[in-house]
C-alpha positions as CSV (number, residue, x, y, z in Angstrom):
1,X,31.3,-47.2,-86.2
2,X,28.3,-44.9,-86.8
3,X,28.0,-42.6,-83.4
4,X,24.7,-41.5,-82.0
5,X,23.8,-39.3,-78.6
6,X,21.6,-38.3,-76.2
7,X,22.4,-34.8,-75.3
8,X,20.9,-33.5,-72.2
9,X,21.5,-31.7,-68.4
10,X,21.5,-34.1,-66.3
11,X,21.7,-37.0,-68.9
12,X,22.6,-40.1,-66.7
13,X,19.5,-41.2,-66.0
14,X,18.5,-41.2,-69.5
15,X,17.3,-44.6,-70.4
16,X,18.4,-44.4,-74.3
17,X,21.3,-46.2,-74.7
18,X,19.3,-48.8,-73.5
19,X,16.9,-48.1,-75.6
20,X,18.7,-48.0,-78.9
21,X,21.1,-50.5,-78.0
22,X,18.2,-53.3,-78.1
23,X,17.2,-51.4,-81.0
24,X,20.7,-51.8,-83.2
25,X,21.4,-55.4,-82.0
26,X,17.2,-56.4,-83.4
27,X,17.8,-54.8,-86.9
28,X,21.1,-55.6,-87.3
29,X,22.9,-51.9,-87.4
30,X,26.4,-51.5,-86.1
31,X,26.3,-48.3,-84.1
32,X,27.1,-47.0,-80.8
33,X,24.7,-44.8,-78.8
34,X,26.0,-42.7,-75.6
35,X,25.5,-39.8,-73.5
36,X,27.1,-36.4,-73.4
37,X,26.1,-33.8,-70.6
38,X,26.2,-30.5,-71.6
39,X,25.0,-27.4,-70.0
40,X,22.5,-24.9,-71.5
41,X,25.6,-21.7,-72.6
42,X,27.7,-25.0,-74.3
43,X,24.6,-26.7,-76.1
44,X,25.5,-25.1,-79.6
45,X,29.2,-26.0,-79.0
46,X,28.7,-29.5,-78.1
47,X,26.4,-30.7,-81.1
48,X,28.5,-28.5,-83.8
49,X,31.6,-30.6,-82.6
50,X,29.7,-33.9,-82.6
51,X,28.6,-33.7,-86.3
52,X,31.9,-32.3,-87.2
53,X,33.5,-35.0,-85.8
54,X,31.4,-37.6,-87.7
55,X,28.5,-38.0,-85.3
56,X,25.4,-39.5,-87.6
57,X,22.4,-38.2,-85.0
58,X,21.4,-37.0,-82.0
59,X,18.4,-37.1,-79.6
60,X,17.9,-34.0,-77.4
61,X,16.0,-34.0,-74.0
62,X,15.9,-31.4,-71.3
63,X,16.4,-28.7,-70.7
64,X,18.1,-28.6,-74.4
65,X,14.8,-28.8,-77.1
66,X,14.0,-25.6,-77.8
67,X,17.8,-24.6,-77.7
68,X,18.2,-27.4,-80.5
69,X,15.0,-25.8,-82.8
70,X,16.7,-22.7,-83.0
71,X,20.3,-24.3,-83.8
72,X,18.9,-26.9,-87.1
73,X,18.7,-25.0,-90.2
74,X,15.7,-26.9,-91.0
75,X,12.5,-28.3,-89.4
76,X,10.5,-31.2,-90.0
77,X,6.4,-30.5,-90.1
78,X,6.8,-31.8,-86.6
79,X,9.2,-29.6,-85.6
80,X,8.3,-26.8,-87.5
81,X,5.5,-25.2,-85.3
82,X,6.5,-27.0,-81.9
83,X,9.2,-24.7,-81.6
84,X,11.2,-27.4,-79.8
85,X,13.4,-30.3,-81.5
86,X,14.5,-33.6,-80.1
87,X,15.7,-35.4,-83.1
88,X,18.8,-33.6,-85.4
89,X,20.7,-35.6,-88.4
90,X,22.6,-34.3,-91.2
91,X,20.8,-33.7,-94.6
92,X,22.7,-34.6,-98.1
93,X,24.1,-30.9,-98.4
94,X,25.3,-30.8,-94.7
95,X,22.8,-28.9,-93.6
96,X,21.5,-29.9,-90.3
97,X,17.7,-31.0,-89.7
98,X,15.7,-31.1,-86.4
99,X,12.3,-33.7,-86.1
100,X,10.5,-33.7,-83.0
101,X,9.5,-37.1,-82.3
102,X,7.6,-37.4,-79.0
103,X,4.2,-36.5,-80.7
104,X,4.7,-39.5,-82.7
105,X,5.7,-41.8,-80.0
106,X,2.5,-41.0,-77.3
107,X,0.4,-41.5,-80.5
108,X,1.1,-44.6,-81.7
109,X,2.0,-45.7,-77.8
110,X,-2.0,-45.2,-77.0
111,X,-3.3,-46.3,-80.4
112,X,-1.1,-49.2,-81.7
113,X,0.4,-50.5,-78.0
114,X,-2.9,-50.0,-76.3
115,X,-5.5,-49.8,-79.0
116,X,-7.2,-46.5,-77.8
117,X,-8.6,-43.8,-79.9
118,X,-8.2,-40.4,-80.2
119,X,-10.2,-39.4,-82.9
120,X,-13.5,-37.4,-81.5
121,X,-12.4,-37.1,-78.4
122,X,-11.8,-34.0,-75.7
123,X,-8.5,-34.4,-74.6
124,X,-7.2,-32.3,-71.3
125,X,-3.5,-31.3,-71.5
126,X,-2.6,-30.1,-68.1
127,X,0.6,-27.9,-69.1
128,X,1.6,-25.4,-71.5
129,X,5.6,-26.0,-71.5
130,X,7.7,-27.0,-74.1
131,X,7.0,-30.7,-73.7
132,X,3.5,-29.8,-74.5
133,X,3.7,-27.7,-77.1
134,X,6.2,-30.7,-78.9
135,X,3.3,-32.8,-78.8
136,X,0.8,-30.6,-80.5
137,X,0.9,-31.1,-84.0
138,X,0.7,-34.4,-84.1
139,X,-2.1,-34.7,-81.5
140,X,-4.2,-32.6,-83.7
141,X,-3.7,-35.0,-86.5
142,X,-5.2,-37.5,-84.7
143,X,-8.7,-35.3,-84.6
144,X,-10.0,-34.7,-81.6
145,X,-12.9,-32.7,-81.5
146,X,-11.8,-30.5,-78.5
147,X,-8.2,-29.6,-76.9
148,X,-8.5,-28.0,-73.5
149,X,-4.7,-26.8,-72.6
150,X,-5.2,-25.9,-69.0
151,X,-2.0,-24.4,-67.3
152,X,-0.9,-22.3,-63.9
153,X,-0.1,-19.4,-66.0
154,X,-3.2,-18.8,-68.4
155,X,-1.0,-16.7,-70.9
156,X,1.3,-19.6,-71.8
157,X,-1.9,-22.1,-72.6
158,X,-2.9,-19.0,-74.9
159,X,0.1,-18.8,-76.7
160,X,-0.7,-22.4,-77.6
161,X,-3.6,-21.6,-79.0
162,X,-2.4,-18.9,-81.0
163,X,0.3,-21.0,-83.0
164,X,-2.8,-24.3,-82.9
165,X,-6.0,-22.9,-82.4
166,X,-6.5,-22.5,-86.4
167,X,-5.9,-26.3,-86.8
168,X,-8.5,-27.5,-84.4
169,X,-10.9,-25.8,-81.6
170,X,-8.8,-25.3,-78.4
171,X,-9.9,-23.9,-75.3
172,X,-7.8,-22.6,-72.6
173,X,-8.1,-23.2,-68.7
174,X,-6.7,-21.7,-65.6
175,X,-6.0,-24.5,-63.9
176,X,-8.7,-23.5,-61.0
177,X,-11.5,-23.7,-63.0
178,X,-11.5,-27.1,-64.5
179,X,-14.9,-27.6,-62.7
180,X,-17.6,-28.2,-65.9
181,X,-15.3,-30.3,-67.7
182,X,-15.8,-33.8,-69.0
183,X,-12.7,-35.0,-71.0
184,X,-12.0,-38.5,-72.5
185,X,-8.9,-37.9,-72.1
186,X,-6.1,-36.3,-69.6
187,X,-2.6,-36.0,-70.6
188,X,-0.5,-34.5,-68.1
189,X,2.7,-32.6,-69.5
190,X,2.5,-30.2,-66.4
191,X,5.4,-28.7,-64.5
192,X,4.8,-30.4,-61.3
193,X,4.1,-34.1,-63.3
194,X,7.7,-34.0,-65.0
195,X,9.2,-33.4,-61.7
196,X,7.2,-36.3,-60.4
197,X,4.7,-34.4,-58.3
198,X,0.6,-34.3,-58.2
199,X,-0.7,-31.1,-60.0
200,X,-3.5,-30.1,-57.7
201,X,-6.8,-31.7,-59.6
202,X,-10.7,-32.0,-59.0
203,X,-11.3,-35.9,-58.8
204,X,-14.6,-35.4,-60.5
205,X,-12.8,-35.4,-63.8
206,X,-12.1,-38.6,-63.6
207,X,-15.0,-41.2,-64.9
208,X,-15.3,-44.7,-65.3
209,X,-14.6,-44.0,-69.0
210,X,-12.3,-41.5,-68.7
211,X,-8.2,-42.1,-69.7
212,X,-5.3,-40.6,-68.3
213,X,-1.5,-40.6,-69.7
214,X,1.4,-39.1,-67.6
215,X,4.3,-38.6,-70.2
216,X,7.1,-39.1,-67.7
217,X,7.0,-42.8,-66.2
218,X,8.3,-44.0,-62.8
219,X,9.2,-47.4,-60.8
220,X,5.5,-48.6,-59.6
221,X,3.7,-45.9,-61.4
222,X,3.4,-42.1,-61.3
223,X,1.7,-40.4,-58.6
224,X,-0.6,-39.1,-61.6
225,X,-0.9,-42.5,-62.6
226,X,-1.7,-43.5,-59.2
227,X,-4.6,-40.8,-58.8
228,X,-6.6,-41.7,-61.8
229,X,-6.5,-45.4,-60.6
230,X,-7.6,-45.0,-57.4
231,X,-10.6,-42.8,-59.0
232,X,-11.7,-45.7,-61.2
233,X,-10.3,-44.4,-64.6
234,X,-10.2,-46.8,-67.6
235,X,-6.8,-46.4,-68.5
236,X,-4.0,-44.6,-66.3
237,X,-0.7,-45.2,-68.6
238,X,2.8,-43.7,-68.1
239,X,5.2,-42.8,-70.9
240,X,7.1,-45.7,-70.7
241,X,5.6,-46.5,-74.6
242,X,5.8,-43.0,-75.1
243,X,9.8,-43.2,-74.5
244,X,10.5,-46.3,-76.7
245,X,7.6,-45.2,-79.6
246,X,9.6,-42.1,-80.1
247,X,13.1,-43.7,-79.8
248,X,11.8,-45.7,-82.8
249,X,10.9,-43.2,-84.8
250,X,14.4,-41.3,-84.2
251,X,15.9,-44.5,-85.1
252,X,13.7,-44.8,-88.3
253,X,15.0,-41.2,-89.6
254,X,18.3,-42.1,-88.9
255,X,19.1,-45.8,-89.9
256,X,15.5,-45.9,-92.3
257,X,14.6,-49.3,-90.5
258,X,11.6,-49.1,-88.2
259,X,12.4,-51.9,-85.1
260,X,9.8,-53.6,-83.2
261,X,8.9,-51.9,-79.9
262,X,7.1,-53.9,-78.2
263,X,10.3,-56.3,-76.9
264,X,12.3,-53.5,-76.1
265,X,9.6,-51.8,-74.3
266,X,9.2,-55.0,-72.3
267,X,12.9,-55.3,-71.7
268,X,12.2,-51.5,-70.3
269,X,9.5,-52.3,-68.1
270,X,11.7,-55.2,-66.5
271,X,14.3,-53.0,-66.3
272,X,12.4,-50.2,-64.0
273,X,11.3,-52.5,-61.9
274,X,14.7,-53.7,-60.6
């Protein structure tokens, strides 16, 4: 039977298997998806042994992504310039190849799954990490008019705009001077939001037109979530689609059969509420 991983430190929470199980069993693919923890110094180890052994693919989560972009010996476009990988599968000549996915899956989670736009739009990231910079290009191909990358430290958000600044106009932000800004759109990929706290924000960004998306997701909503709610915004979503949309787009460069998300991301949503 075809084996497939999730490859992460911790990676029992990890709600892939799930995921991919519900996945396999809708398009008919025999295949078995698990976990295997690995620390940071036996990363390289761990995923040379899993291919050698027959292992088809592999998803990579934290803290393991950019370890994984400098392991592939190639790179997708969306991979390429992120610098970080979260997809690997073996080409024809053995050669392994790393995608990055999650750029894909908030995408088509806020324009397919919620029928919001993109296009024209200022977006704030708040962040400048890794699981920013993985989003990136394909963000920009959705043409906004105006990334603001605002971030504790302002030289990471200016590295950013280095490698993407060429591809659309980007503007960086300390994260205490936020105060003239009007964005459509907030996406938080900040430190404190993947660890599930508040990053310290102005309420006045928040209109009755603007929309938020927290990329991590939690039981009864993020406490990002939770702000831009209570301030009135249009939409405050988690990245619960985010999770599944990207899943399904591993599982498309893997199996080359595209599932239908939106009954497994129900049968997610049920299952984070237990």
């Amino acid at each position: 039977m075809d084996q497939y991983a999730v490859v992460g430190f911790p990676v029992s929470h990890s709600k892939s298997p799930f995921i991919h199980a519900l996945f396999a069993e809708q398009t008919g693919q025999l295949l078995q998806y698990g976990r295997i923890e690995v620390e940071p110094s036996g990363f390289d180890v761990a995923v040379r042994n899993f291919f050698e052994a027959g292992g088809r693919g592999l998803n990579i989560t934290v803290p393991h992504k950019e370890s994984a972009w400098r392991l592939v010996d190639w790179h997708a476009l969306n991979a390429e310039k992120a610098g970080a990988v979260n997809t690997i599968y073996k080409l024809p000549d053995g050669r392994l190849a790393g995608d990055n996915t999650d750029g894909v899956g908030l995408v088509r989670d806020i324009e397919q799954n919620h029928a919001a736009s993109l296009a024209g739009s200022v977006i704030l990231i708040l962040g400048a990490g890794g699981a920013v910079r993985g989003l990136l290009p394909r963000l920009i191909k959705a043409s906004p008019s105006r990334i603001i990358i605002a971030n504790r430290t302002l030289a990471r958000a200016e590295e950013l705009r280095a490698l993407f600044g060429t591809d659309v106009d980007i503007e960086t932000r300390n994260n205490d001077h936020l105060g003239d800004i009007q964005p459509d759109w907030i996406i938080n990929g900040s430190a404190a939001g993947l660890s599930g706290e508040m990053p310290a924000l102005p309420a006045h960004l928040i209109g009755s037109s603007t929309r938020c998306y927290d990329m991590v997701y939690a039981p009864g909503g993020t406490v990002f979530q939770q702000w831009a709610s209570s301030l009135g915004a249009a939409l405050a979503l988690d990245g619960t689609g985010m999770l599944v949309e990207q899943a399904a787009e591993s599982f498309y460069l893997w199996r080359g059969i595209r599932p239908d998300t939106a009954p497994v991301l129900a049968a997610l949503r049920r299952l984070l509420e237990v």
